[in-house]
N, C-alpha and C positions, 0 to 999 in steps of 0.2 A: 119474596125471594128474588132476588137477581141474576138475570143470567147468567153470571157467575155461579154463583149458589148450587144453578141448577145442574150445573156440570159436573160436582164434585160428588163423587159415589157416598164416601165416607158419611156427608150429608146427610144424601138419598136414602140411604138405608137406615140412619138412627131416625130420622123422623118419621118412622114407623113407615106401616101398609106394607104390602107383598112384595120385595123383591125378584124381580125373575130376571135370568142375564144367562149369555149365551158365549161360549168359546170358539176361537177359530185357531186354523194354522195359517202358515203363510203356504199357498199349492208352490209344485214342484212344477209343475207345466201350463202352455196356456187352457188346457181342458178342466185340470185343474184348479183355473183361474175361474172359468165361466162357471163351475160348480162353485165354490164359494159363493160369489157372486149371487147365484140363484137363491142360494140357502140362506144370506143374507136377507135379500129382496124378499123372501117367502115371511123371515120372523119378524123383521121391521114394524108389520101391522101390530104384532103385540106390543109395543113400547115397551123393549125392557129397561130396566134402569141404566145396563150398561151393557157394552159387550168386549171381550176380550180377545189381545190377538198377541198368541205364544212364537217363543224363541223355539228353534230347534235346539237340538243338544248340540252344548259346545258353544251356543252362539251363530250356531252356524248359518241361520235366518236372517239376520240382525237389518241388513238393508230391504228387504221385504216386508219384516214386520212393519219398520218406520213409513213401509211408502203406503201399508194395506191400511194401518191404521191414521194416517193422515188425508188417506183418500174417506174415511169412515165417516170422520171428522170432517171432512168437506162437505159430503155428495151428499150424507143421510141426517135422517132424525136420529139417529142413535149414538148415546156418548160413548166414545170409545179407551178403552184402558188398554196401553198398550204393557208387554212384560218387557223387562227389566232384568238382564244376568249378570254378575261376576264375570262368568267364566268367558275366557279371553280378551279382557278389555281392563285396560289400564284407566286408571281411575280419570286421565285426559280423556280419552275415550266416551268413558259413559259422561263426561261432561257436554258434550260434542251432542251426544245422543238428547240428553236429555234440552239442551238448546234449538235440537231438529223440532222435537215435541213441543214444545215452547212455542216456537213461531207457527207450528201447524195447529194451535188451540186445543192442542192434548193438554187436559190438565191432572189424568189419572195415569198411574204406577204402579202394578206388579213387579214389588221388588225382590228378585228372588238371589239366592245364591247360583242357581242351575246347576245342569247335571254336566258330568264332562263328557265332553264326545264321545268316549267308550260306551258313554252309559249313567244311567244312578247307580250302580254298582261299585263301578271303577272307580279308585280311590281317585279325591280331593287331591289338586295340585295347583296352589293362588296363582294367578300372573306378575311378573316383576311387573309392579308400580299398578295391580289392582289390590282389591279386598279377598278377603279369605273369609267371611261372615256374612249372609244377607243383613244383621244387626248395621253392620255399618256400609251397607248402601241406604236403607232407612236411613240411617245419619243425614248423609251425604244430602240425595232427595227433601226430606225437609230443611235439612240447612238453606237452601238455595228455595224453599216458599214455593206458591202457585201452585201445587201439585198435592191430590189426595194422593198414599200410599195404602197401595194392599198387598196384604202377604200370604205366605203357604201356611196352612196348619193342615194335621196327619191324624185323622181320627185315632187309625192305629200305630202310631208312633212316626219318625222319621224313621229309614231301615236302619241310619248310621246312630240313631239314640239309645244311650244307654237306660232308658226305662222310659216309661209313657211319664212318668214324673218331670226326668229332665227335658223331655221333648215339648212340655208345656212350658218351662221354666224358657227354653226358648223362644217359644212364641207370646209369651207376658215381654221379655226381652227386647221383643222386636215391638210391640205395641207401643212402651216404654220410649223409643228410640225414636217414635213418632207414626207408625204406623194406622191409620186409621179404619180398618176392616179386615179379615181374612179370608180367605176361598179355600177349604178342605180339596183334598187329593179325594178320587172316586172313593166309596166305601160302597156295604150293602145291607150296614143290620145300625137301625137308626141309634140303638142304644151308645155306638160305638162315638157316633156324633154326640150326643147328647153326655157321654162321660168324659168327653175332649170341654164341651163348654163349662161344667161341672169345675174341672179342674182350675181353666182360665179364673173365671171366677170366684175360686175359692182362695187366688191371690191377686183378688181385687182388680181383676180388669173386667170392663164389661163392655170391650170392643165385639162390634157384632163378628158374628163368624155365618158365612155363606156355606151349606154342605153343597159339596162337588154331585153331581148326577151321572153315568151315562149307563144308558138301558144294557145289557146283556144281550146282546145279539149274533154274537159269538163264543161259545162258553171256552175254548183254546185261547180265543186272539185275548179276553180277559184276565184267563187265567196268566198266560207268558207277561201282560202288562202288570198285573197285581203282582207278582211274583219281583219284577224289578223296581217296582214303586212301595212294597211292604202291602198291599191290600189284598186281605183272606177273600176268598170265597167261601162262606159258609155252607157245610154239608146239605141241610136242606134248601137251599136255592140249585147249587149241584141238583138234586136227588129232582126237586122240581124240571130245570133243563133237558136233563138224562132223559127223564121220562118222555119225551116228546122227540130225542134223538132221529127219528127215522123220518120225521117232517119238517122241514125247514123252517115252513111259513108257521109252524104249530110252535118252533123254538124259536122265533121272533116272536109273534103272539107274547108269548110268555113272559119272555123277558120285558118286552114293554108293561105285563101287566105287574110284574116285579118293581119295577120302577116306578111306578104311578102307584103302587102300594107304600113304596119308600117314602116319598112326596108327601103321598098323605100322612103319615107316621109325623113324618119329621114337623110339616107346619103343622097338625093338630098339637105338637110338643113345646110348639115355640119357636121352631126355625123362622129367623126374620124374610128368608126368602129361600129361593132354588137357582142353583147355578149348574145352566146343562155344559155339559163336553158332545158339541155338536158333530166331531168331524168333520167338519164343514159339508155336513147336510142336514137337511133342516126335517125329513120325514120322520123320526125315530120320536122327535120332540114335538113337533106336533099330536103326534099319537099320543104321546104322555097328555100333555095338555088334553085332547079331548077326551082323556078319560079323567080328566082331573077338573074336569070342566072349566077350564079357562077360554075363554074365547074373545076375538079381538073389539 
């Protein structure tokens, strides 16, 4: 393989062994800043395959993602995938972008539609002279070469899909259009994954799909996120939290050990790897890992 080769996720992942890969944001301040940073430096020793670093809604991140993830791609051993939105950006624009990633040796792509600065709620409004589809930023991205893409799939639906039927028929769509992997939105009940790849596959795509991770460490700040992303909380994982309400440290406990039960579910199932939502810190996940026994 060529150091080329070895940059490209899409690669990394079909040619088997364990995928593990880590999310970031872009911080809002320099304290911010040194927290990333650490969370970084802390998972590095694990050589994940990849690591990701998300748009705010709206776009509203776009020059911090480009500098966080090019600094990724400088400083570290780690490949870095940066996201990729529609929303606000004239198809010049993501040209522009995708030229920044280009010279900085970015050669991975989360191409998403994104959410609009109100929210994933608030209705869909294109920009004159972008896209209105993540299907045709895929286009666009593989037109122009050099670059793996990867995309969103929804275990339980997208919220704006009209059935878990057509929510697959768009991510076969986007595979189709060039896409070469997908990263799942959080979930919590493995089956939920596992009848999302079912589905893929039963119209002939066998693009890997990554499920999404993040442990439950707040059972409100999850719920108010799953509620605008489309992802249940299952009554018994509730009923397991609740239980433990009056101890903090007992409803982290917990939820880590929820997690690391997911983990196992999922790869013992076939999941080709785990992909965490770190919040740009790196203790939640480690914890998983050492009860999943990974170690560096």
């Amino acid at each position: 393989m060529t150091e080329s080769d070895a940059q490209h996720i899409g690669r990394l992942i079909s040619e088997g062994g364990r995928s593990f890969s880590f999310e970031f944001f872009p911080p809002k301040d320099e304290a911010g800043e040194q927290q990333l940073w650490s969370a970084i430096a802390a998972l590095e020793p694990y050589a994940p395959t990849f690591v990701s670093v998300t748009y705010g809604a709206g776009g509203s991140t776009r020059d911090k993602t480009v500098k966080i993830t090019e600094r990724i791609a400088r400083e570290t051993s780690m490949v870095p995938m940066a996201h990729l939105t529609c929303v606000g950006h004239t198809v010049a624009e993501i040209e522009a972008i995708l030229d920044d990633y280009a010279a900085a040796g970015v050669r991975n792509v989360m191409a998403l539609r994104g959410d609009p600065s109100e929210g994933p709620r608030a209705p869909w409004t294109s920009t004159p002279g972008g896209f209105t589809y993540a299907t045709e930023l895929v286009e666009l991205v593989r037109a122009r070469g050099g670059f793996d893409i990867g995309v969103a799939a929804f275990p339980e639906g997208h919220p704006s899909a009209a059935s878990l039927d057509a929510d697959a028929d768009v991510l076969v769509a986007k595979a189709q259009a060039g896409a070469a992997f997908a990263v799942t939105q959080m979930f919590f009940r493995a089956e939920d994954y596992f009848d999302l790849v079912e589905r893929v596959r039963a119209r002939g795509v066998d693009m890997p799909i990554l499920p999404g991770i993040m442990p439950i460490l707040n059972l409100a700040a999850i719920r108010r996120q799953g509620e605008l992303i489309g992802t249940s909380v299952p009554d018994e994982i509730v009923a397991r939290i609740e239980a433990r309400a009056s101890d903090p440290a007992a409803v982290r406990a917990e939820g880590i050990a929820l997690a690391a039960e997911l983990c196992e579910d999922l790869l013992e199932g076939g999941a080709p790897g785990l992909h965490f939502y770190t919040l740009n810190r790196s203790k939640a996940t480690l914890e998983v890992f050492a009860k999943l026994n990974v170690t560096v």
